[in-house]
C-alpha positions, 0 to 999 in steps of 0.5 A, spaced: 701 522 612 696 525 616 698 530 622 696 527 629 695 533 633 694 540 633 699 546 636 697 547 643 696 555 645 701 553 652 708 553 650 714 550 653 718 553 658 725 556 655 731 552 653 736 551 659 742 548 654 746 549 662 754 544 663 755 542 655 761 540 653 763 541 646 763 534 641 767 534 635 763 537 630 762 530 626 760 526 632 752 528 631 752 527 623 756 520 624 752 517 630 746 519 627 742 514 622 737 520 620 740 527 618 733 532 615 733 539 614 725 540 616 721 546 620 717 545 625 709 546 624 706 544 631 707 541 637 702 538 643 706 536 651 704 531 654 706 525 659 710 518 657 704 512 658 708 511 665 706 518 667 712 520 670 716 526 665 713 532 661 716 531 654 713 536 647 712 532 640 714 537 636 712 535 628 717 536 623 715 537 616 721 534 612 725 539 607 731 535 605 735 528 606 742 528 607 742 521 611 737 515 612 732 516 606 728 509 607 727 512 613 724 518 612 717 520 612 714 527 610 713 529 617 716 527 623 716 527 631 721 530 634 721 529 641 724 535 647 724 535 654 719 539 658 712 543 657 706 543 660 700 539 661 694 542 665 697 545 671 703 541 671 709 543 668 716 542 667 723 545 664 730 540 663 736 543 662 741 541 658 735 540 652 734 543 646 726 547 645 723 549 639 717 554 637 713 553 631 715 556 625 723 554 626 727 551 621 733 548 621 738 541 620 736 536 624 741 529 626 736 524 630 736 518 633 730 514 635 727 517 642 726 511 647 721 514 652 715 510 651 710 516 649 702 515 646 704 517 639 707 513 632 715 513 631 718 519 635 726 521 634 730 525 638 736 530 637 743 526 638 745 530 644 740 534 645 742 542 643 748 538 639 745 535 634 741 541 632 743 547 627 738 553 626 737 556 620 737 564 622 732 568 616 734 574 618 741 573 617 742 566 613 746 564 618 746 557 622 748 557 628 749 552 634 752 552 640 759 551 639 759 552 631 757 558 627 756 558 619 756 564 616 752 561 611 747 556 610 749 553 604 757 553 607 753 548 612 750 544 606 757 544 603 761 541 609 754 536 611 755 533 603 762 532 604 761 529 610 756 524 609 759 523 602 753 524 598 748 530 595 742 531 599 734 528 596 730 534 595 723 533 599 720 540 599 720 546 596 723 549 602 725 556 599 728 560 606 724 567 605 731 570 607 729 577 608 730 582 603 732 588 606 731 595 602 736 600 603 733 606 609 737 603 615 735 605 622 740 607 627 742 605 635 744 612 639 744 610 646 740 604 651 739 604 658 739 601 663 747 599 660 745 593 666 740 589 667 736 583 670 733 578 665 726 575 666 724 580 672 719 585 668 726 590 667 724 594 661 730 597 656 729 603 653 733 604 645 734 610 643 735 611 635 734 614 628 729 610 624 726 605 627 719 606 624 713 607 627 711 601 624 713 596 630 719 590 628 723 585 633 728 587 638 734 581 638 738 580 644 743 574 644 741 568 646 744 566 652 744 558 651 747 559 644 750 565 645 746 566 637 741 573 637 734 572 637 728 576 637 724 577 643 716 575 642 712 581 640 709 582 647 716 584 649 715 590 646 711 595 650 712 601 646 715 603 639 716 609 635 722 612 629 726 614 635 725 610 642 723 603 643 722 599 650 722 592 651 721 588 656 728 584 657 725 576 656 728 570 660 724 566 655 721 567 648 717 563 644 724 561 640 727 558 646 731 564 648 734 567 655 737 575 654 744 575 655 751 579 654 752 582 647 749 587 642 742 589 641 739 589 634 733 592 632 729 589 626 725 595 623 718 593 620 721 592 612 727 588 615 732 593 616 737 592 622 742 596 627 746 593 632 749 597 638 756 598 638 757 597 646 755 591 649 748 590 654 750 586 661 745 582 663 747 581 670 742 575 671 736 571 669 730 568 672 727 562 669 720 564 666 715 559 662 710 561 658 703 559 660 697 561 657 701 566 654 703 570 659 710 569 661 711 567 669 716 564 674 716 560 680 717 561 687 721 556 692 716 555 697 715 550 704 714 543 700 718 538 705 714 542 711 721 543 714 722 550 711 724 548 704 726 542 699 730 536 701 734 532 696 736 525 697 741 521 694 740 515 690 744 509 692 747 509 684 752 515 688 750 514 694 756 508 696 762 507 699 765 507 691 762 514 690 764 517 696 769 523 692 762 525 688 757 526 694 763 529 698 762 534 691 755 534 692 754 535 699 761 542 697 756 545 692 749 544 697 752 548 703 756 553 698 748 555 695 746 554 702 751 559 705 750 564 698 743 565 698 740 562 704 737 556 700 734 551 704 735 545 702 737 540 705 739 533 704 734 526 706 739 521 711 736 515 706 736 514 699 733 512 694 733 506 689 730 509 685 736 512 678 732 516 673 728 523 673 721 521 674 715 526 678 715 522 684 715 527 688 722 525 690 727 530 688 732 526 686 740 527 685 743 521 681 748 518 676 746 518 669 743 510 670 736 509 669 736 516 664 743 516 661 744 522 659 744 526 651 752 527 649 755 533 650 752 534 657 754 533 664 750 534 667 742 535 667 736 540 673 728 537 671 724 543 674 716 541 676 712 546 678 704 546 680 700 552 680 694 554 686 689 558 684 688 566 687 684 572 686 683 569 679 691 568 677 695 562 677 701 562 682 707 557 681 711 553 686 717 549 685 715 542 687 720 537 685 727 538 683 731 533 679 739 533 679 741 528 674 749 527 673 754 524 668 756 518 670 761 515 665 764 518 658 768 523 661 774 523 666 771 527 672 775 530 677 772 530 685 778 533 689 777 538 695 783 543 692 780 547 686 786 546 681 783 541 676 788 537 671 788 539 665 783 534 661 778 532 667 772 535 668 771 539 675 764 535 679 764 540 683 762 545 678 758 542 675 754 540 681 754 547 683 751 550 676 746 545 676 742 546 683 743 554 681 737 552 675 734 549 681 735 556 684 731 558 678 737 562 675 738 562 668 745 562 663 749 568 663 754 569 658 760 571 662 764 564 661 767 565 667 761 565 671 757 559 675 750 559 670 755 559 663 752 555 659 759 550 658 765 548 661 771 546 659 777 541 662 780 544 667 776 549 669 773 550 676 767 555 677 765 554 684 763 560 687 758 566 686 760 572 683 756 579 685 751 578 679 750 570 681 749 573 687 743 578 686 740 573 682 740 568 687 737 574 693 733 577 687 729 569 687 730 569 695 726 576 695 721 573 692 714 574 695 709 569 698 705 566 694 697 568 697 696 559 696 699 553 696 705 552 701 708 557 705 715 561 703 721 558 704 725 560 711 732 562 709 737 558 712 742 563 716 749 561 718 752 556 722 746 553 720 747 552 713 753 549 714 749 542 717 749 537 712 748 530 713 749 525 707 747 518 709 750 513 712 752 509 706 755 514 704 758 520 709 766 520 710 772 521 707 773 520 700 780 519 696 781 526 695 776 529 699 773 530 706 766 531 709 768 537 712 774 540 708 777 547 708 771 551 704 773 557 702 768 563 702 772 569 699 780 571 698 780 578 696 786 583 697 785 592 697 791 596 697 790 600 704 796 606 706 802 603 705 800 596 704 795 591 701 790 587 706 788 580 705 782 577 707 779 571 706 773 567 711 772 560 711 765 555 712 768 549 715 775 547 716 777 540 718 783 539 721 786 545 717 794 547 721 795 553 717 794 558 711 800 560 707 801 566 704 805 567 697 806 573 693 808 574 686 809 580 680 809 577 675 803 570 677 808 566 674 814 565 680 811 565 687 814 567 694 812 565 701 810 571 704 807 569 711 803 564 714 797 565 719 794 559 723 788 555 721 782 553 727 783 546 727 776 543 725 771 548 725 764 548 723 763 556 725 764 560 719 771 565 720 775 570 718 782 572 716 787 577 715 794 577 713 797 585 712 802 585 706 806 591 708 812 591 702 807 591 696 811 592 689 809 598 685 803 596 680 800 589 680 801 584 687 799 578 685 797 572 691 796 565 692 792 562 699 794 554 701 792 550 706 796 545 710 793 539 714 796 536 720 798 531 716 803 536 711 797 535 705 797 542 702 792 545 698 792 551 693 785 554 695 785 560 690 788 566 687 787 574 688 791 580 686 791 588 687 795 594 684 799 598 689 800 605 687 803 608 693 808 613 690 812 613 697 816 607 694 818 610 688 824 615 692 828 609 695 832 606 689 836 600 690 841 596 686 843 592 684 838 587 684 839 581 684 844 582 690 851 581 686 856 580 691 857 582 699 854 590 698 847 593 696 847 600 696 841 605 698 839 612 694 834 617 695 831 621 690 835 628 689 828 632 692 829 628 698 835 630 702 836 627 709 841 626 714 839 621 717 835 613 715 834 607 718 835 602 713 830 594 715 831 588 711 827 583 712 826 575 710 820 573 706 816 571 711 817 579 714 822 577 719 827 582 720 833 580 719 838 586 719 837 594 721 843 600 719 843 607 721 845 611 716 846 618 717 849 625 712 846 626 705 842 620 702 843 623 696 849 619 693 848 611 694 850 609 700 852 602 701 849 596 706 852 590 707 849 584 705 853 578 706 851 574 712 845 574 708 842 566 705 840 566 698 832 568 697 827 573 697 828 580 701 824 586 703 827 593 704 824 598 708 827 606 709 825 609 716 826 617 715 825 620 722 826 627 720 819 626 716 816 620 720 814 616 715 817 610 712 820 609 704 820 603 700 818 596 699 823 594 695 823 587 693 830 584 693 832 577 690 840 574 693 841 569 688 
């Protein structure tokens, strides 16, 4: 067979694997009518015929079969999302991306994109349906399953498949062999950094050579090490080595959270022994051999982009999902400053397409791989100043999983067990449309899975340096002028369509959106704070503590703004904390009685005051408590308070002569529940205790 195209010198952008959901190891190999192990020895981007999506053609040389013999050839095209044609280049999330020279085992499926090349494949739920066969290690390595060997995934293929593999090629591996000299990590600096932004790490060791090797990083799309390219490497010597820490490479990899590894010039390696934290990553791609990144720029000439909704979402079945939507937009909006917006028309149009439309969809028109949610095409165009390119997002394209799934929409952030939280995956999605990379840190927003039941909704304090750093960016000296940050209230104006802006089932245009919950141990007690976006038809705020985040009582309550679309704060002031950690959860009651838990908090509470005053017993036991103070304390006088759960005093006793022996305090008038007691010493003006109490 006959090679049809050369490599070209443009390479695809990094891999963006974003919302994955694991799919049983089986699945790829089962729905697959060709199983090929095969290494990558060109490819060419181009547009479809219809001209409407970037696709790479990456030609495969096949090594082995495992399934679809009489379909096999010895080369194939594999086809992956996203590259780069002249000045026009897109990125897809969710989509597997190779460099030449990869190898690995392929599971395939016809491509059905209608493209100016012979017979194309594709991978079964893109990243799913790909292992990639490490040389350095001889490992196999996949985004949710790992072999410590390659001939450990030939053996547990082969026994699936139910039949040995057919032998093409020689494909002998080259392993590399390693001597016996191994060179040594000391130190690294920073100890945190941002990914794709031009920070430089500096590794400090023993023999590294003077001869320059690889530094790996792992992978924050597969959480797999992977080499830097060599012009990652901007000096290298036996004792010190500098790298620039890359969002990209040409092996499809973003640096993320782990080790570091250096690979010195005969194939020897040492791996820290703590861990990098890469805080952040801003989406690079590789034009003309230079890595580059987008700015987000005036392309609707109202200050920045604007979405609009397809009427596969947009209508009156939908209306939980676009009220998902419509939570995550203003949570970005409020966050960062974002200024996108939302069109009050649709589109009939349902797939991704460079229409010039950025588009939010259900998988209709474009169904989604397996094992991905949800789906962010990029497009970028470059204007030309002072002989340099400079790049813009153009188009954005959000396209989410409609079926195959059980989604969850609901305003309240506790997701069912078994269900997918929407929200979430929405919010993670317009983050790659922010030109934020993964991280690995599987509690935050940009993780590149999610599981059921897990809600990730808002930004943590790294998310949202990179959601700044993106927004600092400066102009372009072309092109459209900058992006104008939206500021509050402003950012919380959205408007959907009219086919589609009302209260859903389990959802409201405007719920209560809670921006933060946070609790600081202050003096003699834990101060709470939270502050809310929008409130709509919001009663009150319930306050519930807990020491062990299992059994929770109401502390107190504090009264909501009604229907607000003014950004508010809040604060309530626990004065009788526990000694050690205080757990606390924050509902939300409507007018009509629905309650909603919003989130949960905690702080430790280290005052020592509280530790001189003893109670007992505890639960109360009959009609009597009795109070001591500790033998250093010696008082003649004391003011005993109890109060309820909701900080209601409830019964006072003065005490008087020595305080040293346990002195007893009625307690029978008392209903069964939770109580706080409070020492007041006025010889010493200060206040002993809390001392939770419990009367069964």
């Amino acid at each position: 067979m006959r090679i049809l195209f050369l490599c070209l010198l443009v390479c695809v952008a990094s891999s963006l694997y974003a919302q994955l959901y694991e799919l049983p190891f089986e699945e790829p190999f089962q729905n697959s009518p060709l199983v090929v192990e095969g290494r990558i020895i060109a490819q060419q981007a181009m547009w479809d015929n219809p001209r409407q999506n970037i696709y790479t053609c990456n030609l495969v040389e096949v090594t082995r079969v495992y399934k679809g013999r009489n379909l096999v050839s010895k080369y194939l095209n594999v086809i992956t999302l996203g590259g780069v044609v002249g000045d026009q280049l897109q990125v897809v999330s969710e989509s597997v991306q190779y460099s030449v020279g990869d190898i690995g085992l392929f599971c395939l499926i016809p491509s059905p994109y209608d493209l100016p090349v012979g017979p194309a494949w594709e991978n079964y739920g893109s990243p799913h349906g790909f292992f990639f066969f490490d040389r350095h290690t001889g490992t196999a390595e996949h985004p949710f399953h790992f072999f410590a060997s390659i001939a450990a995934l030939r053996q547990r293929v082969e026994a699936l498949i139910g039949k040995a593999h057919i032998l093409v090629l020689d494909d002998q591996l080259g392993i590399l062999v390693k001597d016996r000299s191994t060179p040594s990590i000391s130190s690294f600096s920073p100890t945190s950094i941002s990914a794709g932004t031009g920070s430089v790490l500096t590794i400090n060791g023993s023999g590294f050579g003077n001869t320059p090797g690889s530094v790996r990083f792992l992978n924050s799309n597969t959480g797999s090490p992977f080499n830097v390219d060599a012009s990652d490497i901007t000096s290298w010597s036996n004792t010190q080595i500098t790298v620039v820490v890359p969002s990209t490479s040409a092996a499809g990899g973003c640096a993320g959270t782990g080790p570091i590894t250096v690979v010195d010039a005969n194939n020897n390696s040492a791996t820290s022994s703590s861990d990098l934290t890469v805080t952040f990553g801003y989406t690079n791609f590789i034009y003309s051999g230079n890595k580059v990144g987008a700015k987000l720029a005036d392309v609707n000439n109202q200050g920045g982009l604007t979405y609009t909704l397809s009427t596969s979402i947009c209508n009156s079945t939908h209306q939980n999902a676009v009220n998902a939507i419509g939570r995550a937009l203003r949570e970005w909006r409020c966050e960062s400053g974002v200024n996108w917006r939302l069109s009050t028309s649709t589109t009939t149009a349902n797939s991704e397409s460079a229409d010039g439309i950025s588009i939010i969809t259900y998988d209709v028109g474009t169904p989604l791989p397996s094992g991905v949610l949800g789906r962010a095409t990029s497009r970028y165009n470059a204007c030309s100043s002072g002989g340099n390119f400079h790049w813009r997002v153009n188009e954005i394209d959000i396209n989410l999983r409609q079926t195959g799934v059980t989604w969850y929409f609901c305003d309240d952030p506790t997701v069912p067990s078994g269900q997918f939280d929407f929200q979430s995956v929405a919010f993670h999605e317009f983050g790659h449309g922010h030109q934020l990379q993964h991280i690995i840190d599987n509690t935050a927003v940009m993780h590149r899975s999610i599981g059921p039941g897990e809600a990730r909704r808002t930004l943590n304090a790294n998310e949202e340096s990179g959601a700044n750093y993106v927004m600092n960016l400066p102009a372009n000296p072309c092109g459209p002028g900058p992006m104008t940050p939206v500021g509050h209230p402003a950012c919380l104006g959205l408007t959907p369509p009219s086919a589609c802006n009302s209260a859903g089932s389990c959802t409201a245009p405007l719920p209560v959106e809670l921006l933060h919950f946070t609790a600081q141990a202050m003096g003699s007690g834990i101060r709470l704070q939270w502050e809310t976006a929008t409130e709509r038809n919001n009663d009150f705020f319930t306050v519930e503590h807990s020491v062990d985040a299992i059994h929770f009582q109401v502390i107190g309550r504090v009264r909501g703004a009604g229907t607000s679309g003014e950004r508010r704060k809040y604060e309530y002031f626990d004065l009788t904390p526990n000694v050690g950690i205080n757990y606390y959860r924050l509902w939300q009651t409507d007018y009509d009685g629905k309650a909603t838990l919003l989130r949960t908090t905690s702080a430790v509470f280290s005052e020592e005051k509280a530790e001189r005053l003893r109670v007992f017993p505890n639960p109360m036991v009959g009609d009597k408590i009795y109070l001591e103070l500790s033998q250093i304390w010696e008082e003649t006088s004391a003011v005993a308070v109890l109060f309820d759960a909701l900080g209601h005093e409830v019964a006072r006793h003065a005490l008087s002569g020595s305080l040293t022996s346990p002195v007893a305090f009625s307690a029978h008038s008392l209903p069964p529940g939770f109580y706080v007691l409070r020492m007041w010493l006025p010889e010493r003006y200060e206040w002993l205790g809390p001392v939770r109490l419990w009367k069964p």
